[in-house]
RODO-2510 file (C-alpha; in nm, 4 decimals, decimal comma):
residues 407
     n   res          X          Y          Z
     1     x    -2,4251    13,7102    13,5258
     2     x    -2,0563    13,6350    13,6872
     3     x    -2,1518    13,4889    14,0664
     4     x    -2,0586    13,6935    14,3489
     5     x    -1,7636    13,4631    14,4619
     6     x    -1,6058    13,4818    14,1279
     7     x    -1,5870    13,8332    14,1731
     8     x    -1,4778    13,8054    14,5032
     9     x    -1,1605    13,5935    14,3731
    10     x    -1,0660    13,8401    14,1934
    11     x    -1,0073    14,0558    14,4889
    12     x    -0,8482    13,8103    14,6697
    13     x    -0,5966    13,7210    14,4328
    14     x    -0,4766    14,0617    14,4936
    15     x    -0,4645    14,0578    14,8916
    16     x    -0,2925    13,7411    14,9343
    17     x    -0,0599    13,8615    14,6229
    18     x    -0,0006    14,1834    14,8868
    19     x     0,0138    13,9798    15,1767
    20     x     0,2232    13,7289    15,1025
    21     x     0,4899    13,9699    14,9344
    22     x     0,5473    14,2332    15,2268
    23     x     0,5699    13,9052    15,4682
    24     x     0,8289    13,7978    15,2689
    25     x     1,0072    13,9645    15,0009
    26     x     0,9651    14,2663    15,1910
    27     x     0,9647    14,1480    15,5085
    28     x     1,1636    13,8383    15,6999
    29     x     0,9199    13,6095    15,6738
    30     x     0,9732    13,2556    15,4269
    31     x     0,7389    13,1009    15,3070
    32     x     0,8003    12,8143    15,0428
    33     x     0,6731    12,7866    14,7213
    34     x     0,4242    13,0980    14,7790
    35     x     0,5377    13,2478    14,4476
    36     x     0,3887    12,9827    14,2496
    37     x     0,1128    12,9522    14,4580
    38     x     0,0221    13,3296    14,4289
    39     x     0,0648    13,2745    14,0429
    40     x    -0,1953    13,0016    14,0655
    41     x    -0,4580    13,2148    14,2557
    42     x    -0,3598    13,5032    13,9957
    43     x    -0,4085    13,2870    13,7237
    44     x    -0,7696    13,2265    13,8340
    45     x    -0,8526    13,5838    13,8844
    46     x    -0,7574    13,6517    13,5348
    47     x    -0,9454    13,3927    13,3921
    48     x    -1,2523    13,5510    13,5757
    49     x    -1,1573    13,8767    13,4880
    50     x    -1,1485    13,7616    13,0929
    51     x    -1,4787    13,6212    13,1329
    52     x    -1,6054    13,8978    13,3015
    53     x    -1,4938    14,1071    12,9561
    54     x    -1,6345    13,8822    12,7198
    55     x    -1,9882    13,9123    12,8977
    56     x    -1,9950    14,2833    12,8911
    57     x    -2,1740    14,5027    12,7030
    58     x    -2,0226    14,8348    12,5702
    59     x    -2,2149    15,0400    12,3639
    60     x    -2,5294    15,1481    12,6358
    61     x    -2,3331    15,2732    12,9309
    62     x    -1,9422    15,3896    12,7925
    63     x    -1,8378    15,7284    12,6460
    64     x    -1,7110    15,6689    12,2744
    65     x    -1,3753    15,8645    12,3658
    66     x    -1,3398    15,6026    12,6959
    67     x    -1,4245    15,3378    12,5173
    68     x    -1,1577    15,4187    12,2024
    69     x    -0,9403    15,5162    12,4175
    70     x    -0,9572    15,2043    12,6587
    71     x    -0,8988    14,9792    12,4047
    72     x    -0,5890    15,1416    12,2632
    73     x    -0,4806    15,0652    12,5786
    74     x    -0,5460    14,7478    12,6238
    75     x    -0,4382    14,6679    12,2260
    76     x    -0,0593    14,8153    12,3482
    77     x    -0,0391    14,6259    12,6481
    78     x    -0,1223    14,2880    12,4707
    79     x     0,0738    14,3316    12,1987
    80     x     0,4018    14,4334    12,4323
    81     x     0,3176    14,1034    12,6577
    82     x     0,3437    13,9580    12,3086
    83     x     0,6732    14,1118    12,2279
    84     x     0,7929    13,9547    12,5982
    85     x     0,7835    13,5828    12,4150
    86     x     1,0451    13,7477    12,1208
    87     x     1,2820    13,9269    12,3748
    88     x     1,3041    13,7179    12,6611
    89     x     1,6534    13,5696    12,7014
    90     x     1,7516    13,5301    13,0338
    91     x     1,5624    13,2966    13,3633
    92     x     1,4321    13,6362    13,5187
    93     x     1,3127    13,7634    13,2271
    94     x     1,0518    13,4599    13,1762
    95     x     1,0125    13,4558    13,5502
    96     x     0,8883    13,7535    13,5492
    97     x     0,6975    13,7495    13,2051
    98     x     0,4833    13,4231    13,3694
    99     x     0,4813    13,5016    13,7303
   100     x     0,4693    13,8970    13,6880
   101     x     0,4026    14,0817    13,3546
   102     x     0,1024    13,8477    13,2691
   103     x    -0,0735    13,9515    13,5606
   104     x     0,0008    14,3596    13,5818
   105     x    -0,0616    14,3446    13,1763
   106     x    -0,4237    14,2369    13,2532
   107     x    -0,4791    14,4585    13,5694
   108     x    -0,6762    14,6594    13,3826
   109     x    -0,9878    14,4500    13,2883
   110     x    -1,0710    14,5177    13,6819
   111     x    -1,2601    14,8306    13,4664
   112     x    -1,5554    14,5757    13,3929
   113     x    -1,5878    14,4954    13,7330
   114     x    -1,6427    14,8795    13,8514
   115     x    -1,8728    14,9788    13,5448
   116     x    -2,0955    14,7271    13,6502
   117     x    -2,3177    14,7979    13,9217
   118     x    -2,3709    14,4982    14,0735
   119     x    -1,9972    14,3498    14,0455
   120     x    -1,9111    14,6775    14,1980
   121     x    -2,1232    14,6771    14,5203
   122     x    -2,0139    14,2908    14,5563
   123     x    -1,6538    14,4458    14,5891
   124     x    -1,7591    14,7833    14,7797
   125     x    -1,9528    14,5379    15,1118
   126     x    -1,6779    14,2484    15,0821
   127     x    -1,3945    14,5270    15,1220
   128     x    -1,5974    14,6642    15,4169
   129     x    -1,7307    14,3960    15,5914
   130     x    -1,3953    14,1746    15,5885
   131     x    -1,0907    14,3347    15,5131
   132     x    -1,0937    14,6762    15,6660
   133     x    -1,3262    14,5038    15,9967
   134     x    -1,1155    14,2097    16,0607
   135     x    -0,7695    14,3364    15,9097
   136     x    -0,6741    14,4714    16,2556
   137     x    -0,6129    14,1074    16,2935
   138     x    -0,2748    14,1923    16,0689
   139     x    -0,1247    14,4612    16,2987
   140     x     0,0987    14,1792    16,5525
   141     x     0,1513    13,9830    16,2550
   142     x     0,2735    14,3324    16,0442
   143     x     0,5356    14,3795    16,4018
   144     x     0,6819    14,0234    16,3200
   145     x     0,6876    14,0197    15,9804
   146     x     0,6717    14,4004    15,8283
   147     x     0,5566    14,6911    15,9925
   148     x     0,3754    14,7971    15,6578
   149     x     0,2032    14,5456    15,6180
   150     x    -0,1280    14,6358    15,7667
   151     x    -0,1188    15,0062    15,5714
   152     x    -0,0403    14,8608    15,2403
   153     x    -0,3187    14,6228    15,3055
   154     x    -0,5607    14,9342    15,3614
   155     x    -0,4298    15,0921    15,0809
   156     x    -0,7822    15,1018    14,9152
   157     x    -0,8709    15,3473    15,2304
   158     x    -0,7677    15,6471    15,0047
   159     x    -1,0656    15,5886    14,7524
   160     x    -1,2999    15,4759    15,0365
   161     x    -1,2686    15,8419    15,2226
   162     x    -1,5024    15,9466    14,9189
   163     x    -1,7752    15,7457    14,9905
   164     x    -1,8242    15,8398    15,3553
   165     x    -2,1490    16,0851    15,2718
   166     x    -2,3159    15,8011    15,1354
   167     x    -2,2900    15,5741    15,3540
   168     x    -2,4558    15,4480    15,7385
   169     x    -2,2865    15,5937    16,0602
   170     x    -2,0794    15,2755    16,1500
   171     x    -1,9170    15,2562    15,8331
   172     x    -1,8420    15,5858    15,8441
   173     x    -1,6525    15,5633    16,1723
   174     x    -1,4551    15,2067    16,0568
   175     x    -1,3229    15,4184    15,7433
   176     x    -1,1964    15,6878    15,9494
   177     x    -1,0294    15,4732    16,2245
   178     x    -0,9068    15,2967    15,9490
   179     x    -0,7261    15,5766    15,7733
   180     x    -0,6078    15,6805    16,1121
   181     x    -0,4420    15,3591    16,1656
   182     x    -0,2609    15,3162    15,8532
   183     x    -0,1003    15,6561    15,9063
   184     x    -0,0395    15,6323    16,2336
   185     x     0,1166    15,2837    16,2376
   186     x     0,4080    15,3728    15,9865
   187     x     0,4006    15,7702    15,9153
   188     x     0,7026    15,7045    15,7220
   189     x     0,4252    15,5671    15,4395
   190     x     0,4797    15,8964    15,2283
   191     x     0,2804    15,7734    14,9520
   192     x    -0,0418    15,6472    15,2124
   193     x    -0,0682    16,0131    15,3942
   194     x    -0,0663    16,2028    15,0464
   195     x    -0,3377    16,0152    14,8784
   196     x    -0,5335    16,0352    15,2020
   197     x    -0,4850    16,3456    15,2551
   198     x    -0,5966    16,4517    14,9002
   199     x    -0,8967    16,2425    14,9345
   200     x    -0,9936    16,4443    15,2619
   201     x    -0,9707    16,7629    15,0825
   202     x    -1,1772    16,6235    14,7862
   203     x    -1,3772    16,5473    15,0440
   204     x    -1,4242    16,9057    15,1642
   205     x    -1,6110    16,9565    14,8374
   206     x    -1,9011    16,7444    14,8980
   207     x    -1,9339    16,9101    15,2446
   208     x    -1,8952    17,2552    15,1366
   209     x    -2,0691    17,2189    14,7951
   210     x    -2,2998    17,5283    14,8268
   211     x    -2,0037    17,7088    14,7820
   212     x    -1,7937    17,5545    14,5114
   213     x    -1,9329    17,5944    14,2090
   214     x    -1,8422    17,3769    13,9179
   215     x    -1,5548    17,5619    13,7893
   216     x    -1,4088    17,4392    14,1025
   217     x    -1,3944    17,1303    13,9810
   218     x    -1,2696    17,2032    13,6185
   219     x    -0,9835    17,3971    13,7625
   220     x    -0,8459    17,2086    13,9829
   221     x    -0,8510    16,8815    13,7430
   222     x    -0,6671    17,0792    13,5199
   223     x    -0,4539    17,1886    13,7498
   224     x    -0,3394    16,8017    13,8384
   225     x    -0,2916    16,7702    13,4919
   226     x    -0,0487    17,0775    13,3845
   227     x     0,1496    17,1053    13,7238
   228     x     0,3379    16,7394    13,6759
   229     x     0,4151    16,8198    13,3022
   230     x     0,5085    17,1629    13,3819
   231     x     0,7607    17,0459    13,6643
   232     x     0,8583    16,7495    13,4370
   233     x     0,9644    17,0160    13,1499
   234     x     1,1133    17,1926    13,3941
   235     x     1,3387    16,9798    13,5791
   236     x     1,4534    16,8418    13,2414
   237     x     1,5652    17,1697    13,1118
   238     x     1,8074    17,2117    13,4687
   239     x     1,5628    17,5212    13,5538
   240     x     1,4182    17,3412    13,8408
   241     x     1,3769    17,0018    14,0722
   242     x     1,0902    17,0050    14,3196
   243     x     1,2237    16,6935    14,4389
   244     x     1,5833    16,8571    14,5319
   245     x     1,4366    17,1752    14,6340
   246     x     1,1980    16,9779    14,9242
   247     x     1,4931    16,7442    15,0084
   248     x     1,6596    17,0645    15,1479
   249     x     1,4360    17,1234    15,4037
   250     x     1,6356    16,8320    15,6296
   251     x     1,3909    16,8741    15,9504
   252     x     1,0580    16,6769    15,7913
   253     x     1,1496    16,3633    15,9555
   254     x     0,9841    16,0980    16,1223
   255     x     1,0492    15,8093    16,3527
   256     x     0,8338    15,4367    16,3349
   257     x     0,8538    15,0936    16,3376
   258     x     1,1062    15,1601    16,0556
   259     x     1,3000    15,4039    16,1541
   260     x     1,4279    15,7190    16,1327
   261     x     1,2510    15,8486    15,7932
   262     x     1,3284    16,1582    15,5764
   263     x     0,9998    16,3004    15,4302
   264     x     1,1157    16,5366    15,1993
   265     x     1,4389    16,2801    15,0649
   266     x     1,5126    16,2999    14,7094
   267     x     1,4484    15,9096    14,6033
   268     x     1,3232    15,9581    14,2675
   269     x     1,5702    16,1951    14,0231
   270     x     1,8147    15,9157    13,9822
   271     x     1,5040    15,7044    13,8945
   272     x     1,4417    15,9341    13,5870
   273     x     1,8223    15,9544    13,5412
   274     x     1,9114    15,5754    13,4810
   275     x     1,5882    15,5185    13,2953
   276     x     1,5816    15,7798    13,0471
   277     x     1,9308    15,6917    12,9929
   278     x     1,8722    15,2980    12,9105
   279     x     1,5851    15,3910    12,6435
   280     x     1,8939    15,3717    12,3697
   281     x     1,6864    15,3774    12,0364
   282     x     1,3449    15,5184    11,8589
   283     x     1,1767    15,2399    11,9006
   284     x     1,2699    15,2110    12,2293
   285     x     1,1273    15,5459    12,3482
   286     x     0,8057    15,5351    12,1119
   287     x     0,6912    15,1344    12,2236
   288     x     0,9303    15,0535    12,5215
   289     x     1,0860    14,7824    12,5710
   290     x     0,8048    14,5056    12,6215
   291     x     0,6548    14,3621    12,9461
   292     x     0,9104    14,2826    13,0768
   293     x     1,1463    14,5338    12,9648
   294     x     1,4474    14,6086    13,2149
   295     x     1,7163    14,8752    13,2897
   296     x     2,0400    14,9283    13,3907
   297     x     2,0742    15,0377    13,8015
   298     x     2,4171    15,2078    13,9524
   299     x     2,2405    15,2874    14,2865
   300     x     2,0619    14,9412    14,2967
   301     x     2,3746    14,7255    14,1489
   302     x     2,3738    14,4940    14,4408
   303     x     2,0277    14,4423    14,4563
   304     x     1,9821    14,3046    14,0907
   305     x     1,9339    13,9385    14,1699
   306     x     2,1303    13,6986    13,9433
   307     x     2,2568    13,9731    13,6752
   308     x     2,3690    14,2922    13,8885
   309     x     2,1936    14,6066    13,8506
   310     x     1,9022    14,5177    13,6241
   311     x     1,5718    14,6306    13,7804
   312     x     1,2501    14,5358    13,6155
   313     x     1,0457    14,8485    13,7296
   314     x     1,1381    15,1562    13,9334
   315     x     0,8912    15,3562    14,2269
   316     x     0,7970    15,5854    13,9535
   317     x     0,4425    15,4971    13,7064
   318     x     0,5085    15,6901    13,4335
   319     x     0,8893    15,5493    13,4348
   320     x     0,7427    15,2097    13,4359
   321     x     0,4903    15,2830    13,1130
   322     x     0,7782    15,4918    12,9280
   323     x     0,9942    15,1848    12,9781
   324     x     0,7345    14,8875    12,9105
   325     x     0,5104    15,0861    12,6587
   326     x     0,7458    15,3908    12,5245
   327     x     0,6181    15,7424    12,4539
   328     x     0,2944    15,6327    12,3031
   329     x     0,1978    15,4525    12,6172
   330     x     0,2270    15,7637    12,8465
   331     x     0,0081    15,9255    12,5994
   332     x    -0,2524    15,6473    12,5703
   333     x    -0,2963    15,6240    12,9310
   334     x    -0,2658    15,9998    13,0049
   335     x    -0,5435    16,0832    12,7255
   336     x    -0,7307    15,8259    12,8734
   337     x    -0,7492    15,9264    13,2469
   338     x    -0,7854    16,2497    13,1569
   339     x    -1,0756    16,1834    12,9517
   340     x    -1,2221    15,9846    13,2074
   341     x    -1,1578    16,2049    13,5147
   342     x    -1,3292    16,5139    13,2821
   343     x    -1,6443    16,3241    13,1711
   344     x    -1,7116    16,2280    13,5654
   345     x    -1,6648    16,6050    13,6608
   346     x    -1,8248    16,7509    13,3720
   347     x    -2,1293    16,4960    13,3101
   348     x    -2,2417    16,4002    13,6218
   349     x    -2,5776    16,3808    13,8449
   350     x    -2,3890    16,3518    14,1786
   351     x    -2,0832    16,5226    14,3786
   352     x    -1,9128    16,1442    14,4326
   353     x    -1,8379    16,0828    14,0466
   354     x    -1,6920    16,4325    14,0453
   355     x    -1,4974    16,3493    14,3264
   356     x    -1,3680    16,0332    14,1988
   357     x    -1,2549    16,2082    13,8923
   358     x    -1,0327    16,4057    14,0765
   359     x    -0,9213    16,1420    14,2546
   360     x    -0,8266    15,9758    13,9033
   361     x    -0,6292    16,3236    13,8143
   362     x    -0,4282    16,2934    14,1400
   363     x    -0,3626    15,9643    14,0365
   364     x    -0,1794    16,1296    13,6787
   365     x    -0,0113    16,3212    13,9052
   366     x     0,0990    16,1101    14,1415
   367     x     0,2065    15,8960    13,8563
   368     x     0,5064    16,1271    13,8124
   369     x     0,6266    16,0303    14,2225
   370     x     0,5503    15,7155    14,2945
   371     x     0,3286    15,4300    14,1548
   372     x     0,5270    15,1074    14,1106
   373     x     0,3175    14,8832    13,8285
   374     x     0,1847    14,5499    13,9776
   375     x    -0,1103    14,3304    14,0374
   376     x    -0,1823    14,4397    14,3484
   377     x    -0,4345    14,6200    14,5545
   378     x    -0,3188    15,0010    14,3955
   379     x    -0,3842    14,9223    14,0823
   380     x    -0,7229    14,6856    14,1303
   381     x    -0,8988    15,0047    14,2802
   382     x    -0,7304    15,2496    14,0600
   383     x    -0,9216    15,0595    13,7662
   384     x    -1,2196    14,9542    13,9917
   385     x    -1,2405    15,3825    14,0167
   386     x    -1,1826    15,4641    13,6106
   387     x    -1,4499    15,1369    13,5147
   388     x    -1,7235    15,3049    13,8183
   389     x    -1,7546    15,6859    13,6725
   390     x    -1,7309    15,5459    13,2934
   391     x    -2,0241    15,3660    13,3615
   392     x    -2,3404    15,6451    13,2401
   393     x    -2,6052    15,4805    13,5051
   394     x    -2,3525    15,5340    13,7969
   395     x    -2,3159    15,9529    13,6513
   396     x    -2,6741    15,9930    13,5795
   397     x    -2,8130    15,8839    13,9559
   398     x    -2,8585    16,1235    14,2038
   399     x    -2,6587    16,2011    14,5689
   400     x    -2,9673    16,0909    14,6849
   401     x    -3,0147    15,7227    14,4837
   402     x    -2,6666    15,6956    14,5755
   403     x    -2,7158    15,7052    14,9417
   404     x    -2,9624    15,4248    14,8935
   405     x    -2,7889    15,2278    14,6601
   406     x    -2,4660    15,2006    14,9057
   407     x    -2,6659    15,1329    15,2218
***
């Protein structure tokens, strides 16, 4: 049994990682040295987190397609950190491959954590009792540094709306003022209001579940599933562009601490444009281009550090795993969350796991807008989620035993 303050480092790695990166590479805040030192702390949590995988058990409590499937996953990412040490040429690129790719490459063994029942509550009480109470304490420091800085620090709020029925009436109030906060403190935040808001209509489902029946469920996970394809196939063929059809609707605008801010602006179909276009061979598109594979950037050529116009990651997920781990990675992963999200809707004992696997679907979906792959506080609860409902013990207990077990 991993002690609870291992576990805790784990989570912590990621918060300062968050915190120390919107003070200053996204804010206007230096602070020497605090790359290496994040690295250090990171480097900790991973040995923790490799530890934690080597103790658990598999065979008792994980679907055989989740469990295949996982490891696929985890056998593409290692072997494309691998193929980092053969293409690496330039400073950046081992920069980023010890200081970066390392880190977001291993993300994903956060899945131990949340199919084990006790490492998960350890994370659930620590996330409530001291980040989301005390990280108010952020706000002033957020107006200094970077007004985002206290939302992207709640970011975990979105999966947290889905445990409101189960838990006691003060935690159900911090959650909400919470959420409220982080959307009201930079609306601009597209990406913060849409999984929130998703989460609340989720949500809805618990609430109103005398009159949903499960086919409810079912259709609206596949639904998440088909619509992002079907747009993708669509705006590929020139028949249509959601993103430049809602970027013509020029009065969904807001004004915060950072501005003037378009809601409906079309950042994201250059993204696909530049990308698509640096995958220049098969082997590129069907493995990517490693870890800490790279492309070419017209819009971004002055922001490219020391070689102009390379970016190492765009906004967009699925960009990011079509670049890094090719074609077969973006069917890996999508196989495997889809497999995931339809096991926790379809065998299930309680509303939350069917919740949380449609909060998995949105995540494919969302995948296709937004996303950026990193070690940070996204991704930790994104694979604290996926380990949680692959877990059979957490399916098979009732609303009821669930109420008890998170109070």
């Amino acid at each position: 049994m991993i002690k609870s303050k291992y576990i805790i480092l784990t989570l912590i790695s990621v918060i300062f990682g968050d915190l120390i990166s919107y003070i200053t590479i996204g804010g206007t805040i230096s602070i020497g040295n605090s790359t290496y030192i994040t690295a250090l702390i990171n480097y900790c949590a991973i040995a923790v987190l490799i530890g934690i995988t080597y103790k658990s058990r598999w065979n008792s409590d994980v679907p055989l397609s989740i469990k295949y499937l996982y490891i696929f996953w985890l056998i593409l990412l290692i072997f494309n950190l691998f193929r980092s040490f053969y293409v690496a040429e330039s400073y950046w690129d081992w920069k980023l491959l010890f200081l970066g790719a390392f880190f977001f490459t291993l993300i994903p063994l956060v899945f131990y954590i949340g199919k084990n029942l006790d490492y998960f509550k350890v994370i659930f009480n620590f996330v409530l009792k001291y980040l989301f109470a005390y990280g108010f304490l952020l706000i002033p420091l957020g107006q200094l540094a970077n007004p985002e800085l206290y939302s992207r620090l709640m970011i975990p709020i979105s999966l947290f709306i889905l445990f409101i029925p189960y838990v006691d009436k003060k935690r159900k109030i911090l959650i909400i003022l919470i959420m409220a906060i982080s959307i009201l403190l930079v609306p601009g935040f597209r990406s913060n209001i849409l999984k929130s808001s998703f989460s609340l209509l989720v949500l809805t489902l618990f609430y109103f579940k005398p009159y949903f029946r499960q086919a409810i469920f079912h259709i609206i996970h596949i639904l998440l599933f088909i619509v992002p394809v079907f747009l993708f196939i669509l705006a590929v063929n020139n028949k249509f562009n959601i993103f430049e059809e809602m970027e013509k609707n020029e009065g969904a605008t807001v004004t915060d601490a950072m501005g003037e801010v378009s809601l409906t602006q079309d950042t994201r179909t250059f993204l696909f444009i530049e990308v698509f276009g640096s995958m220049d061979n098969k082997y590129n598109w069907t493995f990517g281009k490693s870890a800490i594979g790279s492309y070419r950037s017209d819009w971004f050529y002055d922001d490219g550090g020391a070689i102009k116009g390379k970016r190492y990651g765009s906004e967009v997920g699925m960009l990011n795993i079509l670049l890094k781990y090719g074609g077969l990675g973006i069917l890996i992963i999508s196989f495997l969350l889809f497999s995931v999200s339809w096991i926790a809707i379809k065998s299930s004992s309680n509303i939350l796991s069917k919740m949380i696997g449609l909060f998995i679907a949105f995540r494919f979906l969302f995948s296709f807008i937004e996303e950026y792959t990193d070690y940070d506080l996204n991704f930790y609860f994104f694979w604290l989620a996926i380990g949680l409902v692959s877990s059979k013990k957490f399916r098979n207990m009732t609303d009821d035993e669930l109420k008890k077990y998170f109070q």
